[in-house]
N, C-alpha and C positions, 0 to 999 in steps of 0.2 A: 429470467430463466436461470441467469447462473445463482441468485440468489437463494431461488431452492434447491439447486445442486447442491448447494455449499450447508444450509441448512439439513437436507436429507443426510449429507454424506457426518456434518457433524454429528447427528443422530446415531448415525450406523456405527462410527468410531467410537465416541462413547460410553457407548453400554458396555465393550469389551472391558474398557479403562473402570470403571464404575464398578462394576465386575470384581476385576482385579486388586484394586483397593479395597473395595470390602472384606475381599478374603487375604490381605496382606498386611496393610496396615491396619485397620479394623480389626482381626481376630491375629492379626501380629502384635507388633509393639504397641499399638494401639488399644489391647486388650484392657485395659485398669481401665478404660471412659465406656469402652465398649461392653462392659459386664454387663455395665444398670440395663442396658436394652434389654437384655436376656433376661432380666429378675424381674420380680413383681413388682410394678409401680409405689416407689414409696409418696414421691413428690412428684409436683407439676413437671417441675423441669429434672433432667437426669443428667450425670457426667457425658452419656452419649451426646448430648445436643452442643456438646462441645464442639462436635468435628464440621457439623457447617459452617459454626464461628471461624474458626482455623482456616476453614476451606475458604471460605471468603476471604479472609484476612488476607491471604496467599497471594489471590485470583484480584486483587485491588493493588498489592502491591506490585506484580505483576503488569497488570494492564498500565499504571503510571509510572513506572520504569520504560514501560515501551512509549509511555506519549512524551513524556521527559528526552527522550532519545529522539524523536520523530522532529521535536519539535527544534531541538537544538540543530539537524541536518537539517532542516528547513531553514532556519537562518545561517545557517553554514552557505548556504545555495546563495545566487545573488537570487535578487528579488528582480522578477521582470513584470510588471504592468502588461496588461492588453496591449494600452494605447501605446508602449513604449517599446514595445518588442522589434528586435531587431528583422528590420525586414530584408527581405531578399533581392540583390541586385539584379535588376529584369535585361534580358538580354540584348543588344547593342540592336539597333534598327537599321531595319538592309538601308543600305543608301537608295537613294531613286537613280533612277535609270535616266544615264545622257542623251539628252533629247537630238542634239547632235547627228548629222548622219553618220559621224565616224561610230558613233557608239562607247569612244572611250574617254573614261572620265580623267579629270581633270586631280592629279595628286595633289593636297592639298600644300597651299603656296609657291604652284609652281605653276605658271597656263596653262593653258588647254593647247593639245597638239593644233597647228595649222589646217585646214580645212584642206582638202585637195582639189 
């Protein structure tokens, strides 16, 4: 489920960004690539078909910057195995009960009171 939250919601952000860039970068500083889209096809390919290359370019250097960083704090981390993980001290075991009719126990290396 959160998978298509996260899919949906990048959808819906998006389009604003996508939006925006075209009308900034695109018909901004971007204008000299962005001409040829607006003129008659001279050739197959146009200076416009630049800006996915770019775009990619970005969005790759990008994403391995972030896995380069990910991967470096992973081995920053100690490394814990399954099998080796530290396990949790389980808590101490009631003692048993002095069978004794006094009922009281016996401190450890020292007898047991006298019976009466």
């Amino acid at each position: 489920m959160t998978d298509v939250l996260v899919a949906v919601a990048a959808l819906v952000l998006m389009e604003p960004v996508t939006a925006l860039a075209h009308r900034f970068v695109m018909h901004g500083f971007g204008m000299g690539w962005h001409r040829s889209h607006h003129e008659s096809p001279r050739t197959v390919l146009e200076a416009n078909d630049l800006f996915p290359v770019v775009f990619a370019g970005v969005t790759i250097v990008i994403l391995a910057i972030g896995v380069y960083c990910d991967e470096r704090a992973a081995a920053a981390r100690p490394h814990r195995h399954r099998r080796h993980r530290v396990r949790r001290r389980l808590p101490a075991r009631p003692r048993r009960r002095d069978p004794s009719p006094t009922g009281i126990l016996a401190a450890p290396g020292r007898p047991a009171p006298p019976l009466a």
